[in-house]
C-alpha positions in Angstrom: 10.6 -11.6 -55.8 9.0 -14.7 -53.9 10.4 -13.2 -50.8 8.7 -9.7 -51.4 5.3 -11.8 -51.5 5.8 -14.3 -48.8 6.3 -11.1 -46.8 3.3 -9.2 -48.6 1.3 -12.8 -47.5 2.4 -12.8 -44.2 1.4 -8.6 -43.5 -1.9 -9.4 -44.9 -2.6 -12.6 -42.8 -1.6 -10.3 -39.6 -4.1 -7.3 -40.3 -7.0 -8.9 -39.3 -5.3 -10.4 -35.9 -3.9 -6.9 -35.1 -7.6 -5.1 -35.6 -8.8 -8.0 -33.0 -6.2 -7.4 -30.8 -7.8 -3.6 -30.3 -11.2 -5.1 -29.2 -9.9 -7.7 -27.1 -8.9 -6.7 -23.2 -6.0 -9.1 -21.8 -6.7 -10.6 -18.4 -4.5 -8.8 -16.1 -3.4 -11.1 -13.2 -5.1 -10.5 -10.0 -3.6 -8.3 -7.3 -2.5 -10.4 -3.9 -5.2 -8.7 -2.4 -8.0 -10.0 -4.7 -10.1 -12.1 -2.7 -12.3 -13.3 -5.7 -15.4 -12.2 -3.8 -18.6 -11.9 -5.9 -20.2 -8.8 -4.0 -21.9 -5.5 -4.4 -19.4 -4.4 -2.2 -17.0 -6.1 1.1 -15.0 -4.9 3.9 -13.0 -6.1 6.6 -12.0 -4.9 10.1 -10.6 -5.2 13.1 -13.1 -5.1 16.1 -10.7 -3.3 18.3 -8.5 -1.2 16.6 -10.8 -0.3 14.1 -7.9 -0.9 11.2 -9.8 -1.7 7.9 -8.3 -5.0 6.5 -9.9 -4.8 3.1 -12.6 -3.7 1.2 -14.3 -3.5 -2.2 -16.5 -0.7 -3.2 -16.9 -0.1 0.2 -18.3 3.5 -0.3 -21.4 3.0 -3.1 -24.3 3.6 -0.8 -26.6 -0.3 -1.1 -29.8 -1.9 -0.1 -28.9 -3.3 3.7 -32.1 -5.0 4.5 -32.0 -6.4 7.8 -29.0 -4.9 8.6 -30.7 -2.2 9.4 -31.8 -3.7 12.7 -28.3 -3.0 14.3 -29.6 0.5 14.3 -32.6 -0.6 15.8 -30.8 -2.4 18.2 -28.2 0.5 19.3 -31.0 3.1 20.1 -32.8 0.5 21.9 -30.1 -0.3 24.2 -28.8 3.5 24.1 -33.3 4.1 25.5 -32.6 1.0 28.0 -28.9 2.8 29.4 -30.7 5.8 29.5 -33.8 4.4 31.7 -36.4 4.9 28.8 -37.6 1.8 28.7 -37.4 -1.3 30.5 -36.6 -5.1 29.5 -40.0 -6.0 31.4 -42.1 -3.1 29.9 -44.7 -4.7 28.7 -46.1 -4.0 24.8 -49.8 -3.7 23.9 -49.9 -4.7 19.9 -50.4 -1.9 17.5 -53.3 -3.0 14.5 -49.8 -1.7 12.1 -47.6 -4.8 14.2 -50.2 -6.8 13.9 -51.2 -6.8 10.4 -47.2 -6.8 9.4 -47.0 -10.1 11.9 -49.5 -11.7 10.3 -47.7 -12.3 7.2 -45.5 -15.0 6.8 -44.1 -14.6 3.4 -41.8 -12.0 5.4 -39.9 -13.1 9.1 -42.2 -13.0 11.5 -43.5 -14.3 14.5 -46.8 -14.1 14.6 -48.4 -11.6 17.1 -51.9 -11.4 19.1 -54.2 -8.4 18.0 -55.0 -8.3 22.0 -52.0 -10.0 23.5 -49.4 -8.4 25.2 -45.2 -9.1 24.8 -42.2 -8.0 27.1 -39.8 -6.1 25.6 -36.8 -8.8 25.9 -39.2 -11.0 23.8 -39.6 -8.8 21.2 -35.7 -8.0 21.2 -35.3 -11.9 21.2 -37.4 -12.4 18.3 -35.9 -9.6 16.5 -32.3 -10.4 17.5 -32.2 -14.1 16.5 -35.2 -14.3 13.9 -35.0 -11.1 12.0 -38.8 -10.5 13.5 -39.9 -7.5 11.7 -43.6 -6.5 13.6 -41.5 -7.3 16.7 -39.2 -4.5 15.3 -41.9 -2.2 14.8 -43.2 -2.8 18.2 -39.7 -2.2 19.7 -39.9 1.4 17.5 -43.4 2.4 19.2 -42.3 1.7 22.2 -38.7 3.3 22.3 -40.6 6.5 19.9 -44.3 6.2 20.1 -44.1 5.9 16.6 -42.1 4.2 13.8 -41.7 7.4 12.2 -40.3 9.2 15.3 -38.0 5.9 15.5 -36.9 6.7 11.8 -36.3 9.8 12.8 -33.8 8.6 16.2 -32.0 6.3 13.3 -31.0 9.1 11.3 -30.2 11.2 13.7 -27.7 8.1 15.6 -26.4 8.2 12.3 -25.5 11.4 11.5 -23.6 11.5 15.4 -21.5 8.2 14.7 -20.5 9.8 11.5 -22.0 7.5 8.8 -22.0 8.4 5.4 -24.6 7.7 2.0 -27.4 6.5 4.9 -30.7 6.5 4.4 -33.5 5.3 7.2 -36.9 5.1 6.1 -38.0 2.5 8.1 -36.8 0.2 11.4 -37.0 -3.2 9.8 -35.1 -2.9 6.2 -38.1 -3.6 4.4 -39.1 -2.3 1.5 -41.8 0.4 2.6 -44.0 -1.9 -0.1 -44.3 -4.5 2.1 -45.7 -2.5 5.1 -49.1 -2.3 3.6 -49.4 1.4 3.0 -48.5 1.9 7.3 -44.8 3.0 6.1 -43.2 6.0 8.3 -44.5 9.6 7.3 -42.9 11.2 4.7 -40.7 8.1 3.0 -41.8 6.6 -0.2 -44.0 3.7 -0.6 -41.2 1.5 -2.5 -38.1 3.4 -0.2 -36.0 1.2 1.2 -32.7 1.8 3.6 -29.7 2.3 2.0 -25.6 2.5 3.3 -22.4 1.7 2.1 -20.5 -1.0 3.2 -18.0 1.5 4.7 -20.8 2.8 7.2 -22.5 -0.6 7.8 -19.2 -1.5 9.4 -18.7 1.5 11.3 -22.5 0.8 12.5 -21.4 -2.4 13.4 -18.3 -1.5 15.0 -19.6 1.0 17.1 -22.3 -1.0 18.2 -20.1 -3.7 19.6 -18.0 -0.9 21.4 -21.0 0.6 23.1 -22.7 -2.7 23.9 -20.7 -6.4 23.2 -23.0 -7.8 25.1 -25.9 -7.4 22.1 -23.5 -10.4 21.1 -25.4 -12.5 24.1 -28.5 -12.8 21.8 -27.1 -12.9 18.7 -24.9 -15.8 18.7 -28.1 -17.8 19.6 -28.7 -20.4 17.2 -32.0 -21.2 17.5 -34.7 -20.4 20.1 -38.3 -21.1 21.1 -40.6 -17.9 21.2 -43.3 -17.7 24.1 -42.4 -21.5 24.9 -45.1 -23.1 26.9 -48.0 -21.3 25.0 -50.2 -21.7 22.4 -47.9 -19.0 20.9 -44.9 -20.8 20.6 -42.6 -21.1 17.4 -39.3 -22.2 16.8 -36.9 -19.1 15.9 -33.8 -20.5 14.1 -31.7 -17.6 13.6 -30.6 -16.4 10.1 -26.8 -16.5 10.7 -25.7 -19.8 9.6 -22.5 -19.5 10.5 -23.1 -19.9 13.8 -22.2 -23.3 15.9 -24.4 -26.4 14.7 -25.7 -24.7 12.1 -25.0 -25.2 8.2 -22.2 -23.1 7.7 -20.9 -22.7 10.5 -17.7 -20.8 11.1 -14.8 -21.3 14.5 -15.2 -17.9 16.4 -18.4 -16.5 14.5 -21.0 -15.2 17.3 -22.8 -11.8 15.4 -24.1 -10.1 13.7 -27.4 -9.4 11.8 -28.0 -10.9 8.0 -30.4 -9.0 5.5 -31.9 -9.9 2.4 -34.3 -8.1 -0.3 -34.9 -7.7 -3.8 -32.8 -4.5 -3.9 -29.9 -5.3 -1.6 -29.8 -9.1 -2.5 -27.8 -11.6 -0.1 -26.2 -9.7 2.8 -24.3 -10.2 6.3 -22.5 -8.0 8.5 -20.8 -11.2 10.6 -18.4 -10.7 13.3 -16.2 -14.1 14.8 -13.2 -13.7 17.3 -10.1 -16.3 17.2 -7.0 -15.9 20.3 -7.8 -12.7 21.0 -8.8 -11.0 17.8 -12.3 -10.3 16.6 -13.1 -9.2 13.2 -15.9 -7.3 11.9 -17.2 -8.2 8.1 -20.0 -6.2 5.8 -20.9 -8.7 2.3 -23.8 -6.7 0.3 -25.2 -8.3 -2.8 -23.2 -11.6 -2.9 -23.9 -13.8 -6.1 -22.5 -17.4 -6.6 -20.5 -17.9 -9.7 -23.0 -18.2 -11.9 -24.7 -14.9 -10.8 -27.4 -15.9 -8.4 -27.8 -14.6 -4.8 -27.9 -17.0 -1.7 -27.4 -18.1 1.7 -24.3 -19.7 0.6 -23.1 -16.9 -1.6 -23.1 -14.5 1.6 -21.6 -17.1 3.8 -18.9 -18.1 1.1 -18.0 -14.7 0.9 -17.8 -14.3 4.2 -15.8 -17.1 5.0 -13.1 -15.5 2.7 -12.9 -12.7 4.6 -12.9 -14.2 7.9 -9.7 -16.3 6.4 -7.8 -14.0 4.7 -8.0 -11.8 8.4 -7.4 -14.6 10.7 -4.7 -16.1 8.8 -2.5 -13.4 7.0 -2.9 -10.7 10.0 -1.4 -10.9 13.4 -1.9 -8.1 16.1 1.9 -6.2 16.2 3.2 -3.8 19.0 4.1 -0.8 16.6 4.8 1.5 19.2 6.1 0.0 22.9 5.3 1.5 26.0 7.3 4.8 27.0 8.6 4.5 23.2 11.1 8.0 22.3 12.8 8.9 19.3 16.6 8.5 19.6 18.2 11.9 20.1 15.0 13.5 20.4 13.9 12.3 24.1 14.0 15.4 25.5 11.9 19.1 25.2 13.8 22.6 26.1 12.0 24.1 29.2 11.8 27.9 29.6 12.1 29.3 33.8 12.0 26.0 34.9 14.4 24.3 37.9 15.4 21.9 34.6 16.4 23.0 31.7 14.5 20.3 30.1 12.1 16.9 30.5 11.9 14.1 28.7 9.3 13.2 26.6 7.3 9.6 25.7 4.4 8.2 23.6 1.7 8.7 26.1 1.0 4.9 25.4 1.8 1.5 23.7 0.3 1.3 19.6 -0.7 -1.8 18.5 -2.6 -3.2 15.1 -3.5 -5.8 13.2 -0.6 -5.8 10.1 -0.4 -8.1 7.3 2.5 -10.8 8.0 4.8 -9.9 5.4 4.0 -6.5 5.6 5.4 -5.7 9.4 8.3 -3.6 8.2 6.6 -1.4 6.4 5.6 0.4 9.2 8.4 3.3 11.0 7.5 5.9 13.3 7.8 9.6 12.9 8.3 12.1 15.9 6.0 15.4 15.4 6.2 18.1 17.8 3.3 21.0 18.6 6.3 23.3 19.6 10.2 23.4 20.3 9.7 24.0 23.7 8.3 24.6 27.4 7.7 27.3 29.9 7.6 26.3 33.3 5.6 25.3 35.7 5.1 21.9 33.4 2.9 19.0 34.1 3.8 15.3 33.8 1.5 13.8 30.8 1.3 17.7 29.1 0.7 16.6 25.3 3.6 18.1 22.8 2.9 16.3 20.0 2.5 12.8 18.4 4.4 10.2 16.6 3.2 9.5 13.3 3.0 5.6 12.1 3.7 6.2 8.8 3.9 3.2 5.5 7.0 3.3 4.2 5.4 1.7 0.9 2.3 1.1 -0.9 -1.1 1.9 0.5 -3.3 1.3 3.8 -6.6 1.1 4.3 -6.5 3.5 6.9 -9.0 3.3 10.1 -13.2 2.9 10.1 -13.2 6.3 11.9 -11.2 7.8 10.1 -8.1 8.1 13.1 -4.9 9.0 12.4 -1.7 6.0 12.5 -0.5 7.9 15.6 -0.3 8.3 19.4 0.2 11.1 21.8 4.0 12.5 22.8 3.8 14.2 26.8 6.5 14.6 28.9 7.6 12.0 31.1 7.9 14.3 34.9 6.6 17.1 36.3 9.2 20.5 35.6 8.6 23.1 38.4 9.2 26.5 38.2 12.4 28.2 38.8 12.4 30.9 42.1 12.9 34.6 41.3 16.6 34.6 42.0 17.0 31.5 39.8 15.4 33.2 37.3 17.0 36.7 37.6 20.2 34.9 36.8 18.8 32.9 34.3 17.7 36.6 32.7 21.5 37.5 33.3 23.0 34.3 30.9 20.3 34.9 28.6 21.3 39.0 27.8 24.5 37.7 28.0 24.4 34.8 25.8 22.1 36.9 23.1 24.6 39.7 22.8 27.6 37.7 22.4 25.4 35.7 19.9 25.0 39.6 18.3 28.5 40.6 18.1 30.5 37.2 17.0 27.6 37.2 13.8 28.2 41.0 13.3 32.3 40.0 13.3 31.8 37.5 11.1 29.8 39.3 8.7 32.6 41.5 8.3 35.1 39.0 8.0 32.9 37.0 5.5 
């Protein structure tokens, strides 16, 4: 009996620990590739493959501030390639730049209602000091108008295949701050949006098309209009730079950004033996919640370590790589029967350490075969890196793991009395093909 009501006591004292356990969520422990980072959203990539490291809610389309400049920046140097405009072109101040130089609260140096600014300048004081009348005066001149401009941003967009973008103005201001002179037909609170997926891209292409916009933005600090009455120190917004508070080994780029909607943000890129990584942080909070320099940079910095020291660039796929048993393609009226076939060229990427053999190649072939006359480098198919295990990240444009299969030499055609005969063996070889099957089907 005392047993039955120790054992009544003890179900009664559990009850209320088992309704707690429905209301309380067990920490799960965090995956390896967790970086603790206290972001809006993160990714990771590498610079020259394109091979996306990591990322966290890379896709939710974000405030990007000043971010937004690297778009300035790529159709100005696409207009300066093309001949549009010219690094000396000369820039009479709009009463819009003016007015938006004038105040300080925002980065700015401050421009002359009469005076007149080279285009470098301008690209200087945008470049290192996030300038944003010098942006606008960089839009009127490349557009004639900011809202032309907006309308060259969108459209840059839409050609390197960016996704959840929105442009409504050259600077990444909020269109509140332009004073009522925001672009025709965006909102007077608007403000440009992306996800960290296509601010990557962005940045990725841009340093394709144009490394050396890395010339003027791994400057730390520069004087604007030095010698003049003009003059004011520009110390540039990336302090991760060399000398400067947070700085990084191997960080030269890119462009920060930094509003009430999209918080603390950097798109940072830094090279180490060979191997430069591109980095997007949007929103970054400290621990305790709050945005700052150092939340951006922090994160950041995690990023920048996790890629430099856990990935190594690996030769996937050597030159004149073939599959074993499957190095040759069956040519039709040729002088060979068949020609070999090779990867067109060597694959490399950036792979995780302990992750290398996860990676095998896998032959695909377009057809079974060739006619003749057949060109050395024809394409026949690919070979496929494929993950044996797990997931991957996959590419920033969206690529494919693989690389071309073409034949190795040139395959000429056969003469007509080559090929007569070669007609010959083929009736031959079809119809006694026809009559051993029809034997054996009616033996079988």
């Amino acid at each position: 009996m005392k047993k039955a009501r120790k054992t009544s006591m003890i179900s009664v004292l559990l009850i209320p620990i088992l309704l707690l356990s429905m209301f309380v969520t067990i920490p799960q422990a965090k995956a390896e590739t967790d970086l603790g980072l206290t972001v809006g959203a993160a990714i990771l990539v590498d610079a020259d493959s394109g091979k996306i490291l990591y990322e966290q809610n890379a896709d939710t389309p974000l405030g990007i501030a000043s971010m937004s400049k690297m778009m300035t920046e790529y159709i100005l140097l696409d207009a300066i390639k093309e001949g549009k405009v010219s690094w000396n072109q000369k820039y009479k101040v709009s009463e819009y730049a003016y007015k938006l130089s004038q105040n300080r609260a925002l980065s700015n140096v401050p421009l002359r209602a009469d005076g007149t600014y080279t285009l470098r300048e301008l690209y200087e004081a945008m470049a290192i000091y996030s300038a944003n009348a010098a942006t606008v005066a960089i839009a009127e001149m490349v557009a004639g108008t900011e809202t032309e401009f907006v309308k060259l941003m969108n459209k840059k967009a839409e050609e390197l295949g960016l996704e959840g973008y929105k442009f409504v103005n050259s600077t990444g201001l909020n269109n509140k701050d332009l004073m009522g002179m925001q672009p025709a037909g965006t909102g007077p609170e608007d403000e440009n949006v992306m996800p960290a997926r296509s601010v990557a891209k962005l940045a990725y292409h841009l340093l394709k098309d144009y490394p050396e916009v890395l010339e003027t933005a791994s400057i730390p600090k520069k004087i604007f209009r030095e010698g003049t009455d003009d003059a004011i120190q520009m110390e540039n917004w990336n302090f991760m730079l060399p000398g400067l508070v947070y700085e990084y080994e191997g960080v030269d780029g890119l462009k920060t950004g930094t509003t009430n909607l999209a918080g603390y943000c950097f798109t940072g890129t830094a090279e180490r033996n060979g191997t430069r990584l591109i980095s997007v942080v949007m929103n970054a909070v400290d621990s305790n919640g709050a945005g700052s320099y150092k939340a951006r940079f922090d994160a950041t910095a995690k990023l920048f370590n996790y890629g430099f020291n856990q990935f190594s660039k690996q030769e996937i796929i050597p030159e004149d790589f073939s599959v074993k048993g499957k190095d040759t393609i069956k040519v039709i009226k040729g002088k060979e029967d068949k020609v070999k076939i090779a990867v067109k060229e060597p694959f490399s990427m950036l792979v995780k350490n302990s992750e290398r053999d996860l990676y095998e190649p896998k032959l695909v072939l377009d057809k079974d075969s060739l006619e003749a006359e057949v060109k050395k480098g024809t394409v026949v198919g690919k070979v496929v890196i494929e993950r044996k295990e797990g997931s991957d990240y996959g590419f920033i444009d969206g690529k494919e793991m693989a690389v071309d299969v073409v034949t190795a030499d040139d395959v000429e055609r056969a003469g007509f009395i080559s090929l007569f005969f070669q007609g010959i063996g083929n009736f031959f070889s079809n119809l006694w093909g026809g009559i051993t099957g029809f034997v054996g089907g009616l033996f079988s």
